[in-house]
C-alpha positions as CSV (number, residue, x, y, z in Angstrom):
1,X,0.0,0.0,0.0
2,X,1.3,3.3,-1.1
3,X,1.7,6.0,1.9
4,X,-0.3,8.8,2.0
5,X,1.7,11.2,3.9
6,X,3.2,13.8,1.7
7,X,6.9,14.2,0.9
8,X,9.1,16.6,-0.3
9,X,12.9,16.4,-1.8
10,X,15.0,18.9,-2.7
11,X,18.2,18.9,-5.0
12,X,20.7,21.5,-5.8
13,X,23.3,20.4,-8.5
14,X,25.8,21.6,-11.4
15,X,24.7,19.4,-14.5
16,X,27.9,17.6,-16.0
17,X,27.8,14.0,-17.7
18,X,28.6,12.0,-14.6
19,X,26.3,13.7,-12.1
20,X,23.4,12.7,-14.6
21,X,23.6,9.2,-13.5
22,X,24.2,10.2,-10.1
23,X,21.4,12.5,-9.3
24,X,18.9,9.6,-11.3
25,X,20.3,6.9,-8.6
26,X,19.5,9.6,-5.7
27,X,16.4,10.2,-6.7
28,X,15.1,6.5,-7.1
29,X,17.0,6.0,-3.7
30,X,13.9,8.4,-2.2
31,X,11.3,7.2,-4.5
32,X,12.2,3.9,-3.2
33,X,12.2,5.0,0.6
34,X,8.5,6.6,-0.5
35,X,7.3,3.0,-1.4
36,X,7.0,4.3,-5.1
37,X,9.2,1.8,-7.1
38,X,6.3,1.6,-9.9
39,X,7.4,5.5,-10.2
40,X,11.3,5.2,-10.5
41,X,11.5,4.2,-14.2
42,X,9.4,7.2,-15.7
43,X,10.7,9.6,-13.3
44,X,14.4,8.6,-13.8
45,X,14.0,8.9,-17.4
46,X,12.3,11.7,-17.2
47,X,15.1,13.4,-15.7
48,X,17.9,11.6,-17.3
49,X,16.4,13.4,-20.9
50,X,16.1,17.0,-19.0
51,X,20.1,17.0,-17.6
52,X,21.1,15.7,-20.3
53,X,19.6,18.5,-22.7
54,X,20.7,20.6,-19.9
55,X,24.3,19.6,-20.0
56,X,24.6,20.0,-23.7
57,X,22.7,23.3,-24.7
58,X,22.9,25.3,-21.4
59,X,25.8,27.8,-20.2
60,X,24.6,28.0,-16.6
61,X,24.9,24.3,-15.6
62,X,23.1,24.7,-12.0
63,X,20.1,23.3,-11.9
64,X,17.2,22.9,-9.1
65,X,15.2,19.3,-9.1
66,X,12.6,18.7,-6.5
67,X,10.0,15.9,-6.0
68,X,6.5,16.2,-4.4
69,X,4.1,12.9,-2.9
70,X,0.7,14.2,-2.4
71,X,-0.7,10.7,-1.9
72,X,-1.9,10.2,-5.5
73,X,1.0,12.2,-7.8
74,X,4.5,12.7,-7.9
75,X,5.4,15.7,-9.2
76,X,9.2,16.7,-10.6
77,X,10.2,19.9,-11.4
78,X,13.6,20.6,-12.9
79,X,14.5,24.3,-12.6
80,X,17.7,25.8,-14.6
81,X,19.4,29.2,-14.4
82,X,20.2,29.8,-18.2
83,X,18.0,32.6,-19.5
84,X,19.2,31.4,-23.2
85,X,17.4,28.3,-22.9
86,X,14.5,28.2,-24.5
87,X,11.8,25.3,-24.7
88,X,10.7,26.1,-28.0
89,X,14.4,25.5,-29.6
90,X,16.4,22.9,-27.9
91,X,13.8,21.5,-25.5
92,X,11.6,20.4,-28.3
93,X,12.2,16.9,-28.6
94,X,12.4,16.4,-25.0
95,X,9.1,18.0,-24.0
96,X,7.2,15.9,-27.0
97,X,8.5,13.0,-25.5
98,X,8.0,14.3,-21.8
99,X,4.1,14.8,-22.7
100,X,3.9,11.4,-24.1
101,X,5.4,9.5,-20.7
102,X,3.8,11.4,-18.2
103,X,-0.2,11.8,-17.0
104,X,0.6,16.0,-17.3
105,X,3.3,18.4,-17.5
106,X,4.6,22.1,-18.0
107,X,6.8,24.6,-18.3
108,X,6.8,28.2,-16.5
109,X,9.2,30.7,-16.0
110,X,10.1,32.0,-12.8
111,X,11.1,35.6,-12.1
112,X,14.6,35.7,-12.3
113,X,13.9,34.6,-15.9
114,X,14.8,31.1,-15.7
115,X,12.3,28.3,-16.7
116,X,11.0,25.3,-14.7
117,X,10.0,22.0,-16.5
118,X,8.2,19.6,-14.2
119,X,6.1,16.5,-14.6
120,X,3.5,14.0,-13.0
121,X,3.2,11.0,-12.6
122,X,0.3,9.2,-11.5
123,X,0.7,6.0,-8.9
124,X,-2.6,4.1,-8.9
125,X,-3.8,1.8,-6.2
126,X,-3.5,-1.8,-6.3
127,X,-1.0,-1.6,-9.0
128,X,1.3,-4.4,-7.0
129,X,-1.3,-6.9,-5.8
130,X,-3.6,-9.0,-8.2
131,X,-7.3,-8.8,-8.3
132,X,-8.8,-11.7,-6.7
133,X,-12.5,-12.3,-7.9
134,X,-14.8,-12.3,-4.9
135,X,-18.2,-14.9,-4.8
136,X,-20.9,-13.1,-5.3
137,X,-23.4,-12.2,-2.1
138,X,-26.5,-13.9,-1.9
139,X,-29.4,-12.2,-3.2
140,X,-31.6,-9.9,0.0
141,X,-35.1,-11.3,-1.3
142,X,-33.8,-15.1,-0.9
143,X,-31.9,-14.8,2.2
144,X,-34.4,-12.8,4.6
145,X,-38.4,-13.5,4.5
146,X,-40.8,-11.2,5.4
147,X,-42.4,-11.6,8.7
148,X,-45.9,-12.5,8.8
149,X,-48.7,-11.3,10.4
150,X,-48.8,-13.2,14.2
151,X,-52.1,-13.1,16.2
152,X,-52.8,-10.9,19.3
153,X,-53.6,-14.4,20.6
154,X,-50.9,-15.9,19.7
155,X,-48.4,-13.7,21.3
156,X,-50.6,-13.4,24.5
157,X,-50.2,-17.4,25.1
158,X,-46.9,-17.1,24.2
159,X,-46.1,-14.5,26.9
160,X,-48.4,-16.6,29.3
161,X,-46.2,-19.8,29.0
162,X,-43.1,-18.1,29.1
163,X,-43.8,-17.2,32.3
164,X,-44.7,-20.5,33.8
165,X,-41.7,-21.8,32.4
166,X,-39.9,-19.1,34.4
167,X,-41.6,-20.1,37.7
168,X,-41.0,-24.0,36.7
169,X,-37.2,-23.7,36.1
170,X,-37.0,-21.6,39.5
């Protein structure tokens, strides 16, 4: 069963070749830890494609990654300093493939004039244990009757014997 209780990570790193591997190990260290394995594969190369476009068309390598658990998405955001950047040009590629992996994502720019790129992921229930068909419940109208009507008499002697069996067992 996935947890519920929201999490938060935070990253700070300068892009190069070998840190791309790096920060895709940390982060499915603490996907792991957040009982999301289904969520390691898409979000790992998810990220891999961002540095990677990062490390080859950006002069500002430092980059910001975070991850949010709100109990039904993961959400990662990849922020980047480089102003020259631009999503239209050399993110291209990358976001087309981005919006085909993910359940939603989107690009903003923040004040400073840098850009974030995050994306969601989606970790349904029930995703690690197999549906086990249940028998069907019996049907109410064969299981219960409906009471009949009981005569005034009828429940009368009845309250008159169970008293005399009271008194007899005493």
């Amino acid at each position: 069963m996935k947890t519920a209780v929201p999490c938060y990570y935070h990253l700070d790193v300068e892009v190069s070749p070998e840190r791309v591997g790096q920060v895709s190990r940390i982060l499915a260290a603490h996907l792991r830890y957040w009982d999301l394995e289904t969520l390691v594969e898409p979000v790992r190369h998810g990220t891999e494609m961002l540095l990677r476009v990062i490390d080859e068309h950006a002069r500002d390598k430092n980059t910001s990654i975070e991850m949010w658990w709100n109990g039904q998405h993961l959400i990662t955001a990849i922020g980047d300093n480089d102003r020259a950047l631009r999503p239209d040009h050399e993110l291209r590629a990358c976001l087309q493939h981005l919006a085909a992996m993910s359940d939603g994502w989107g690009c903003c720019a923040t004040e400073t004039g840098s850009k974030i790129i995050w994306f969601s992921q989606r970790a349904r229930a029930g995703e690690r244990a197999p549906l086990v068909p249940t028998a069907p419940a019996p049907h109410l109208r064969e299981a219960l009757q409906v009471p009949r009507e009981v005569p005034v008499t009828a429940v009368a002697d009845a309250a008159g014997t169970r008293d005399v069996v009271l008194e007899e067992a005493r």
